[in-house]
TORKOL-4160 file (C-alpha; in steps of 0.2 Angstrom, whole numbers, padded with zeros to 4 digits, m for minus):
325
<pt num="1" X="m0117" Y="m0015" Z="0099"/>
<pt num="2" X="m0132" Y="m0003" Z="0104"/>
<pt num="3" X="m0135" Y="0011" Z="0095"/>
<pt num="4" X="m0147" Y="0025" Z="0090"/>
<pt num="5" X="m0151" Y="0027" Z="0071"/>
<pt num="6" X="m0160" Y="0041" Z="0059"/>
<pt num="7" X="m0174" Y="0027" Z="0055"/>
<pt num="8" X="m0181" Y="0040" Z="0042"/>
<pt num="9" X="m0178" Y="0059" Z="0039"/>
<pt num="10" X="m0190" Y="0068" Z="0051"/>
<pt num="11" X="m0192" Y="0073" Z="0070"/>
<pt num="12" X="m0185" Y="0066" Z="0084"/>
<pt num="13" X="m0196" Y="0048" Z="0082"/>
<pt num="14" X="m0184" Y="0043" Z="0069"/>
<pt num="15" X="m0170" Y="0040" Z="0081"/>
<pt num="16" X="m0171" Y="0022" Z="0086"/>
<pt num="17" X="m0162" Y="0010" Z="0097"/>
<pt num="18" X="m0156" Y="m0003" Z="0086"/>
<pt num="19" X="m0140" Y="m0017" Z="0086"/>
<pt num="20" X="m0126" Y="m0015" Z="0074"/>
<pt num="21" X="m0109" Y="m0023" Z="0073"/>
<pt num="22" X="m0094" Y="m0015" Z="0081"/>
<pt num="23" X="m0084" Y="m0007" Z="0068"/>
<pt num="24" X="m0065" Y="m0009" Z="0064"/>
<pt num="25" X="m0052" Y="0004" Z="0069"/>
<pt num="26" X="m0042" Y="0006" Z="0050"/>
<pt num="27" X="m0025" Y="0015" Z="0047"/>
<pt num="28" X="m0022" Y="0029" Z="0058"/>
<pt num="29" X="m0040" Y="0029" Z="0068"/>
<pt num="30" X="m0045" Y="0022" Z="0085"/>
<pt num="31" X="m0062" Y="0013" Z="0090"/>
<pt num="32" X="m0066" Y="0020" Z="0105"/>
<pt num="33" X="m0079" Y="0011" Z="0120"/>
<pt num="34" X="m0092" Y="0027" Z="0124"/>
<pt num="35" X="m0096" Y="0032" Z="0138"/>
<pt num="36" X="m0104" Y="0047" Z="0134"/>
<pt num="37" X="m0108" Y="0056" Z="0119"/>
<pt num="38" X="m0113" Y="0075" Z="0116"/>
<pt num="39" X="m0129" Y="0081" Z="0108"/>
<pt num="40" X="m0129" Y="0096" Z="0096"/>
<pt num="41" X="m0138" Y="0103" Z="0082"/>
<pt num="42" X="m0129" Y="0096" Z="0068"/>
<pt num="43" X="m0135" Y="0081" Z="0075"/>
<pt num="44" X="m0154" Y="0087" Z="0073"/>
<pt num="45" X="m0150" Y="0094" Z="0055"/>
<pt num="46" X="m0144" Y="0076" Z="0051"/>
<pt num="47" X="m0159" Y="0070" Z="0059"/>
<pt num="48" X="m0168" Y="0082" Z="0047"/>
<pt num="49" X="m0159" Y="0076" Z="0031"/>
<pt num="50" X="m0151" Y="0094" Z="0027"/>
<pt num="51" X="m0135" Y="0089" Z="0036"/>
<pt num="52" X="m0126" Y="0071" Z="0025"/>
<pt num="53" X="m0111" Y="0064" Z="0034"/>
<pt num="54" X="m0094" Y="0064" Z="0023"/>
<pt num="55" X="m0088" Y="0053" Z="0014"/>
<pt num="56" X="m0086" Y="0036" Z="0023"/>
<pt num="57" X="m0092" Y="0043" Z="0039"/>
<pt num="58" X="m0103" Y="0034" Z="0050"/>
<pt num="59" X="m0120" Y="0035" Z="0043"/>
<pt num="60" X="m0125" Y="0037" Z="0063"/>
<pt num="61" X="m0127" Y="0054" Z="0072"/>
<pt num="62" X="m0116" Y="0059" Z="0084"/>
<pt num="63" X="m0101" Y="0073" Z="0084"/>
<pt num="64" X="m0092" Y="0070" Z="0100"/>
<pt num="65" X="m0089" Y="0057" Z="0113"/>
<pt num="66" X="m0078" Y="0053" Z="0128"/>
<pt num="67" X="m0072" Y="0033" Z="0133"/>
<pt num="68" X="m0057" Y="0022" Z="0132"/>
<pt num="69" X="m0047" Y="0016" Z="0118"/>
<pt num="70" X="m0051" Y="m0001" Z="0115"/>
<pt num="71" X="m0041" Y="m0004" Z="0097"/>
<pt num="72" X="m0031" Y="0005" Z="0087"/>
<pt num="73" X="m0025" Y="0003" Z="0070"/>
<pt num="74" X="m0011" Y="0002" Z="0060"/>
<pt num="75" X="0002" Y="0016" Z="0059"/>
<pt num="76" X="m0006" Y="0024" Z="0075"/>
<pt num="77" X="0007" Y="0027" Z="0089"/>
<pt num="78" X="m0001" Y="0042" Z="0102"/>
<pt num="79" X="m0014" Y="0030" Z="0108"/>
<pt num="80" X="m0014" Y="0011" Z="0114"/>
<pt num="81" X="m0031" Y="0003" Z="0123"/>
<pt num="82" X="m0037" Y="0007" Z="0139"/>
<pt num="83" X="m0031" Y="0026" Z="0137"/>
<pt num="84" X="m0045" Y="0036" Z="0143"/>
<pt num="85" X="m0050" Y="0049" Z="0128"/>
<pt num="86" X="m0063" Y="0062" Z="0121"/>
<pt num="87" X="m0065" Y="0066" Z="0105"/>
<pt num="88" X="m0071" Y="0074" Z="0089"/>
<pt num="89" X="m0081" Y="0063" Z="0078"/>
<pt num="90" X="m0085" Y="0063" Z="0058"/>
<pt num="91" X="m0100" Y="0051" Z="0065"/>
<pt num="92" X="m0108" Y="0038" Z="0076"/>
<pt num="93" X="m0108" Y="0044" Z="0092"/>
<pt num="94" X="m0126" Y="0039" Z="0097"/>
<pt num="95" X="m0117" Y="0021" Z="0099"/>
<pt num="96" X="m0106" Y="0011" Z="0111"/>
<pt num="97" X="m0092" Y="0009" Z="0099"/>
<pt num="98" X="m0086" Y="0021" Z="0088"/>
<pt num="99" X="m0070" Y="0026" Z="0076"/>
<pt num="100" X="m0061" Y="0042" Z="0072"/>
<pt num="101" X="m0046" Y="0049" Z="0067"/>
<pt num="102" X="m0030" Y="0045" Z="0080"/>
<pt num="103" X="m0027" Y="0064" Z="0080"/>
<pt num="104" X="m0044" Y="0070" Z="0082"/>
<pt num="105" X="m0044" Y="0063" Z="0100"/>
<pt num="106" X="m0038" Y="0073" Z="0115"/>
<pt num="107" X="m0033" Y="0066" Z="0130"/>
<pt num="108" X="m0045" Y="0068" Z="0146"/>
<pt num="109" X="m0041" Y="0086" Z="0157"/>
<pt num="110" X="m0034" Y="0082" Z="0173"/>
<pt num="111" X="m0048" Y="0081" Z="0185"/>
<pt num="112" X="m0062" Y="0081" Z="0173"/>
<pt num="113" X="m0075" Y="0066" Z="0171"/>
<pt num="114" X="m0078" Y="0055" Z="0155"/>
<pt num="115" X="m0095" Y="0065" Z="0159"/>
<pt num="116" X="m0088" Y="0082" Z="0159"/>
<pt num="117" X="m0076" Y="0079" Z="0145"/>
<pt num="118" X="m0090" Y="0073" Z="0132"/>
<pt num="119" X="m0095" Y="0090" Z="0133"/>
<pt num="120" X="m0079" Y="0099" Z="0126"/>
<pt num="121" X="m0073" Y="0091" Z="0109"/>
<pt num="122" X="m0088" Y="0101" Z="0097"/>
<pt num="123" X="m0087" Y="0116" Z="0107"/>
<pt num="124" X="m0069" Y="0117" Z="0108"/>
<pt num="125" X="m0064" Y="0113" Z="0091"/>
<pt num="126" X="m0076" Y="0126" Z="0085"/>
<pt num="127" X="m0075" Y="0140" Z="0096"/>
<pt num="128" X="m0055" Y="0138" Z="0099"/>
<pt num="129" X="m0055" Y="0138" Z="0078"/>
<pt num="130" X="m0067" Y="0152" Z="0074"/>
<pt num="131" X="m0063" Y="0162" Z="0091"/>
<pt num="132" X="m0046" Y="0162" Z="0092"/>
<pt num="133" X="m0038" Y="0154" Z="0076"/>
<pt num="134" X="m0050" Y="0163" Z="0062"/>
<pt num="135" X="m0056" Y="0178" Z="0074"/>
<pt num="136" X="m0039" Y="0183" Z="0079"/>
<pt num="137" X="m0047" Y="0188" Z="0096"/>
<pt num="138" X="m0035" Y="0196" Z="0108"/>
<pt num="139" X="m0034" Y="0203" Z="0125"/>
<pt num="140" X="m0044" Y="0220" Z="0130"/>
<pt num="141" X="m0054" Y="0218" Z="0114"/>
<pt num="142" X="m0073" Y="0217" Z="0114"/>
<pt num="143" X="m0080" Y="0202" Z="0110"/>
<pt num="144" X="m0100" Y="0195" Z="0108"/>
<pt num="145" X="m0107" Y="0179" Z="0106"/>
<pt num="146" X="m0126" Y="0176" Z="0102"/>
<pt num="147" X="m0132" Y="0163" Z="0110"/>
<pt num="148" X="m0122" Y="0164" Z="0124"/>
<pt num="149" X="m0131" Y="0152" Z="0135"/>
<pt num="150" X="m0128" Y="0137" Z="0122"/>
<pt num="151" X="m0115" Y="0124" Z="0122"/>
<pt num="152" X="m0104" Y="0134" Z="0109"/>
<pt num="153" X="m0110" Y="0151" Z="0119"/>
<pt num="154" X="m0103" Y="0145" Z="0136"/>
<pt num="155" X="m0088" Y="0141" Z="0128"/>
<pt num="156" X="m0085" Y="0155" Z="0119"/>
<pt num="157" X="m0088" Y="0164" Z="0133"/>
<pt num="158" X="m0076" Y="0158" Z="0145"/>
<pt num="159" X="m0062" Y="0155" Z="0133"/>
<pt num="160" X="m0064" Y="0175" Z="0129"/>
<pt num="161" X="m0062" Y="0180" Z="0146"/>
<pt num="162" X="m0046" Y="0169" Z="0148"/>
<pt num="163" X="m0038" Y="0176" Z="0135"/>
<pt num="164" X="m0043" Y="0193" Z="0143"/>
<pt num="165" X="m0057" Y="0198" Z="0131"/>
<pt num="166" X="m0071" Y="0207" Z="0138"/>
<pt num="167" X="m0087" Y="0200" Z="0135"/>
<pt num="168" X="m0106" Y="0201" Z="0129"/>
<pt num="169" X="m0119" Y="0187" Z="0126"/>
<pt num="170" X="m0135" Y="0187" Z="0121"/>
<pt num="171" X="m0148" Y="0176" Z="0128"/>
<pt num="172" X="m0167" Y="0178" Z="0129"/>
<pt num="173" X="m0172" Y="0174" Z="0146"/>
<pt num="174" X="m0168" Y="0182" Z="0163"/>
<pt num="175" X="m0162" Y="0165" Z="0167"/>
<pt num="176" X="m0150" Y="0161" Z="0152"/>
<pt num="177" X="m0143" Y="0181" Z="0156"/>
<pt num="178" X="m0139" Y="0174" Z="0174"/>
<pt num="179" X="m0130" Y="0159" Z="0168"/>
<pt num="180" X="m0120" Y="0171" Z="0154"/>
<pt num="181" X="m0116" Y="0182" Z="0170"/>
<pt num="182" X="m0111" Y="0171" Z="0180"/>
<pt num="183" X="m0098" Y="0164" Z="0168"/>
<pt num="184" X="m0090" Y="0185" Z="0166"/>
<pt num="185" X="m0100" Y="0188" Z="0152"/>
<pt num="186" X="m0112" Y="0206" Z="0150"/>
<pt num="187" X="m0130" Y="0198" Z="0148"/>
<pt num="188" X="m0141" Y="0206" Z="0133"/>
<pt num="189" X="m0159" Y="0200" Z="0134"/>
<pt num="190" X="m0163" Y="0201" Z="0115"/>
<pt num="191" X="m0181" Y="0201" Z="0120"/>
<pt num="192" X="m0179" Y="0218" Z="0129"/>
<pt num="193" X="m0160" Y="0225" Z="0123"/>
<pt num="194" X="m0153" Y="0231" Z="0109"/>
<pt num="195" X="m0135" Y="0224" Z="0106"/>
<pt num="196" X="m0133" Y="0235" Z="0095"/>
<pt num="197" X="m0137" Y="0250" Z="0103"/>
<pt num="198" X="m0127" Y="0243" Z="0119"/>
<pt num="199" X="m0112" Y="0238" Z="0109"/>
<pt num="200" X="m0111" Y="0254" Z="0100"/>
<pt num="201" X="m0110" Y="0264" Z="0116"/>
<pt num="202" X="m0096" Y="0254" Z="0122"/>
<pt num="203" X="m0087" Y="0256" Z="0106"/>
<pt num="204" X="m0091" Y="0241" Z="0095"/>
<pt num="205" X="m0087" Y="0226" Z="0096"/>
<pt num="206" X="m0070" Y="0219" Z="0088"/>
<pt num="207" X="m0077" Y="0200" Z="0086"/>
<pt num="208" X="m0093" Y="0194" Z="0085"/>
<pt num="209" X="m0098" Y="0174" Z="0085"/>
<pt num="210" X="m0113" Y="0172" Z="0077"/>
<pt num="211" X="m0123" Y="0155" Z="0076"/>
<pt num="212" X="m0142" Y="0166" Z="0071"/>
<pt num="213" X="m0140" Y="0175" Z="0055"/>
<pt num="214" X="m0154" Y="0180" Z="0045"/>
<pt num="215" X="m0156" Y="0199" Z="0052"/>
<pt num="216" X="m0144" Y="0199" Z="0064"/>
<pt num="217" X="m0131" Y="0196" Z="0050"/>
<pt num="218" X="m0135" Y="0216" Z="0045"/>
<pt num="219" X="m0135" Y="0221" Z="0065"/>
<pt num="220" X="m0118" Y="0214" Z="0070"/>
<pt num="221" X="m0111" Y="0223" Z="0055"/>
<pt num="222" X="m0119" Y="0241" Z="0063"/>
<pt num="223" X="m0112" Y="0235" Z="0081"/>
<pt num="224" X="m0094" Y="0231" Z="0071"/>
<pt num="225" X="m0080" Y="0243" Z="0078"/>
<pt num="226" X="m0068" Y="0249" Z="0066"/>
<pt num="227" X="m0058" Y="0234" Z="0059"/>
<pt num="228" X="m0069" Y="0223" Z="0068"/>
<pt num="229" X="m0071" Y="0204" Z="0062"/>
<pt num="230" X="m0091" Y="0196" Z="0061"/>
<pt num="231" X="m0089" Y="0175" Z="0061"/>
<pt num="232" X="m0101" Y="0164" Z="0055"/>
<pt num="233" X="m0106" Y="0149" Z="0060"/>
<pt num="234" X="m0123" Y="0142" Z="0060"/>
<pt num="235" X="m0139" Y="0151" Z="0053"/>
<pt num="236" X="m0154" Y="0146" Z="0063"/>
<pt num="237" X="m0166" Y="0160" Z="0058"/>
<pt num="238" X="m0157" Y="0158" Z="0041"/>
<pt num="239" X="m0142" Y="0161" Z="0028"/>
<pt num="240" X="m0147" Y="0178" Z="0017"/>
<pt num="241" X="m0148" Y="0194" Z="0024"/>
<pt num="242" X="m0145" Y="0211" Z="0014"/>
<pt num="243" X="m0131" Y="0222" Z="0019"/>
<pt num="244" X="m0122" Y="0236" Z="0016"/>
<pt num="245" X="m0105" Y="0233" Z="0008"/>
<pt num="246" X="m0098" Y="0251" Z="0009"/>
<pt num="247" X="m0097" Y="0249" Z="0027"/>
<pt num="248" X="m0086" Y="0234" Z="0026"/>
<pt num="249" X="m0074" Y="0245" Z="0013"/>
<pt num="250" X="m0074" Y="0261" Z="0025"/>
<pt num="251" X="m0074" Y="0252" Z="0040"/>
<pt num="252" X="m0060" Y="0238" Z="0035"/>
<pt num="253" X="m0072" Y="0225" Z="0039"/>
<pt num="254" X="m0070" Y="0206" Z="0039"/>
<pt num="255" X="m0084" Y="0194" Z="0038"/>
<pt num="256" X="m0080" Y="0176" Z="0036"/>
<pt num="257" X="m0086" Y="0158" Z="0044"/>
<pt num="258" X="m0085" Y="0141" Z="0043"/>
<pt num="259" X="m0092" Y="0122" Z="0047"/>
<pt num="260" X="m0082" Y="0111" Z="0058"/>
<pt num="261" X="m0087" Y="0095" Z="0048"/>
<pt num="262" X="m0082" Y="0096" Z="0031"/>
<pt num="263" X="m0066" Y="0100" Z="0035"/>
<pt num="264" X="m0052" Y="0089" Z="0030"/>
<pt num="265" X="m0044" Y="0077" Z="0044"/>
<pt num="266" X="m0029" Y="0087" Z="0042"/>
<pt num="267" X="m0036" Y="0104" Z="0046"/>
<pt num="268" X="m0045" Y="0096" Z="0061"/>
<pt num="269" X="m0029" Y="0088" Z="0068"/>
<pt num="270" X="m0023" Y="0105" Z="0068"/>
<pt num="271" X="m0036" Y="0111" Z="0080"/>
<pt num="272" X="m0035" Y="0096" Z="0092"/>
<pt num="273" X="m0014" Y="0103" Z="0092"/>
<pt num="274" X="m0020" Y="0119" Z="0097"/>
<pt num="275" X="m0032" Y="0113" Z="0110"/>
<pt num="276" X="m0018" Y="0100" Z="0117"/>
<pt num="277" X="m0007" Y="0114" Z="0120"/>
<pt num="278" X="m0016" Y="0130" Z="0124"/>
<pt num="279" X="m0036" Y="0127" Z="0130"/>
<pt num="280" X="m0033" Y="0111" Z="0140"/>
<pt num="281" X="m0021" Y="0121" Z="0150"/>
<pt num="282" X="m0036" Y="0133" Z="0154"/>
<pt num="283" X="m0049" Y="0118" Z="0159"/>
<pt num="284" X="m0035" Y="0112" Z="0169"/>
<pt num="285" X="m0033" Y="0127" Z="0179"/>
<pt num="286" X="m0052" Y="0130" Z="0178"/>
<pt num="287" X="m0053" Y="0143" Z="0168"/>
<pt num="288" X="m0063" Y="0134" Z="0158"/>
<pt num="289" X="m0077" Y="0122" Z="0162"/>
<pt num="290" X="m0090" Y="0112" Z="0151"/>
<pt num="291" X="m0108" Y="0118" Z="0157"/>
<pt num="292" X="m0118" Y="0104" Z="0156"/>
<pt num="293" X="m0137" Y="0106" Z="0157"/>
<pt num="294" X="m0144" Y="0088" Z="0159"/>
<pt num="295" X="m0143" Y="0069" Z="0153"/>
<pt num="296" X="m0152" Y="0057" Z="0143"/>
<pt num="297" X="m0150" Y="0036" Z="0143"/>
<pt num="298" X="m0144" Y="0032" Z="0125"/>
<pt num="299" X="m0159" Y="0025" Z="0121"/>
<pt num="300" X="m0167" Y="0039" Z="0125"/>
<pt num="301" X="m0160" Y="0051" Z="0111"/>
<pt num="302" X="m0177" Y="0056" Z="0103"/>
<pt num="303" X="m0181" Y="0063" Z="0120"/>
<pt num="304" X="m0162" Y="0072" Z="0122"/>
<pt num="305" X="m0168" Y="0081" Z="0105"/>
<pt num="306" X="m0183" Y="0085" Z="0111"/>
<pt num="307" X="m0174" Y="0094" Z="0124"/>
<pt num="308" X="m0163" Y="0105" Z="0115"/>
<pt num="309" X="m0174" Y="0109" Z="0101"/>
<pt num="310" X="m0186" Y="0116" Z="0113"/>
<pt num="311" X="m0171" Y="0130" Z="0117"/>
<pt num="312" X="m0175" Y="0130" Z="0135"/>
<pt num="313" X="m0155" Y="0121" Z="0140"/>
<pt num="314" X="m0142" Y="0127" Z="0146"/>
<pt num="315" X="m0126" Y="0121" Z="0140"/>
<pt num="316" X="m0121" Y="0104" Z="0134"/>
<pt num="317" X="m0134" Y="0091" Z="0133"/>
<pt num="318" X="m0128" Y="0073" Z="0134"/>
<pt num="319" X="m0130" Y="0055" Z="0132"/>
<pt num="320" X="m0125" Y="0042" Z="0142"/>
<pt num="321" X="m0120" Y="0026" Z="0133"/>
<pt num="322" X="m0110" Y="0017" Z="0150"/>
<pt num="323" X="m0108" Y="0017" Z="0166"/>
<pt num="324" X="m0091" Y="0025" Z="0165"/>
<pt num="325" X="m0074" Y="0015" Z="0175"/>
């Protein structure tokens, strides 16, 4: 099969197009045919070398993907060949085969693409698992996503006002606010707003989703309402920050995160449930769409990071691996 390797840790030059055998589908996982595979930033911190696979993952990059079934293994019942499927992956998704866990795939939304539905397994899991499952967020509360015109940000957006949530995202260009407002959200230009200021007027926000960090960890806490919940879960301007821990205690505080990744298959499974039965619904009704800003040839994935390391996308970036059926 063609694929994409990290030749070396590095930039994006060290992804090259390469030929490696098609892998097996063991007990209880599939091998799916690609069609398309999403592009995140775990797959750049791999890239990096500050982002290992797990154990017996794929040593490939590549989180997500959506194609067909073409084996399954033993003890695997849900799925047989030919069913059309996205899906979450521990690795290898720059490829045109790859294997994961039987119930880490979803099935395809009625009326969605293979296209459109490569851009939902990363941002689903993880905004469905730290939005709604972790952040508790309910209806009529305040909620605020950084980085609100991003793949997770769009998500987290959208999900938020189906579940009835009003909303803010930060962005820092007048044209990732428009694309935030457009999906329901109240655009904050960081480059000229203070979120904390604005969210303070308005009450304080009971959930924030934060993929920055470094000194935004401080300023969501100041922007918390009482009882509020602050969510970690990325750090790009980095992981340490002080803060003042009496306000957590006076203010019944919760601060807590995760990493999607590590996880154990279980856990995951889990999530896809939840997904199954109460977000595909949503994109089914379109409540909920992927936003997808552009696409690469697979061979082109050097030039996809580029792309989304320079910050200027909107939404999902993708690769396409086939022609899809």
């Amino acid at each position: 099969m063609q694929a994409v390797e990290i030749a070396s840790f590095g930039g994006p030059e060290v992804l090259v197009p390469v030929t490696r055998p098609v892998p097996g589908a063991g007990h209880g996982q599939i091998l799916i045919r690609i069609a398309w595979a999403g592009v995140n930033r775990p797959d750049a911190l791999q890239r990096a070398g500050a982002y290992a696979p797990p154990p017996g993952a794929s040593d490939l990059p590549g989180l997500e993907c959506a194609g067909t079934v073409a084996a399954v293994g033993r003890g695997v019942t849900r799925w047989k060949p030919g069913d059309r499927v996205c899906a979450l992956l521990p690795g290898g998704g720059y490829a045109e085969y790859a294997t994961c866990p039987a119930e880490h795939a979803l099935p395809i939304p009625a009326g969605l693409t293979l296209r459109a539905a490569a851009a939902l397994p990363e941002t689903a899991y993880t905004v469905w698992s730290n939005v709604v499952m972790r952040g508790g967020l309910r209806a009529g509360e305040r909620f605020l996503v950084h980085g609100g015109s991003s793949g997770i940000g769009t998500m987290a957006i959208q999900v938020a006002r189906a579940l009835g949530a009003r909303v803010w995202a930060t962005a820092g260009s007048e044209e990732k606010c428009a694309a935030c407002a457009r999906l329901g959200a109240t655009a904050v230009n960081y480059r000229e707003e203070d979120f904390v200021a604005l969210l303070r007027k308005a009450g304080g926000a009971d959930l924030i989703l934060d993929m920055v960090g470094g000194d935004y960890i401080a300023r969501n806490i100041k922007c918390l309402a009482d009882e509020g919940r602050l969510v970690m879960i990325a750090f790009l301007a980095g992981p340490r920050a002080e803060i003042n821990f009496a306000q957590v205690m006076s203010r019944r505080l919760t601060l807590t995160g995760s990493t999607l990744r590590p996880q154990s298959d279980r856990a995951k499974a889990g999530i896809a449930r939840q997904l199954c039965d109460r977000l595909w619904p949503l994109v089914e009704a379109g409540a909920v769409r992927p936003v997808i800003d552009g696409s690469f040839p697979l061979r082109e994935a050097a030039e996809a990071h580029r792309r989304m390391e320079g910050g200027a996308h909107i939404g999902k970036i993708l690769l396409q691996v086939a022609a899809e059926d």
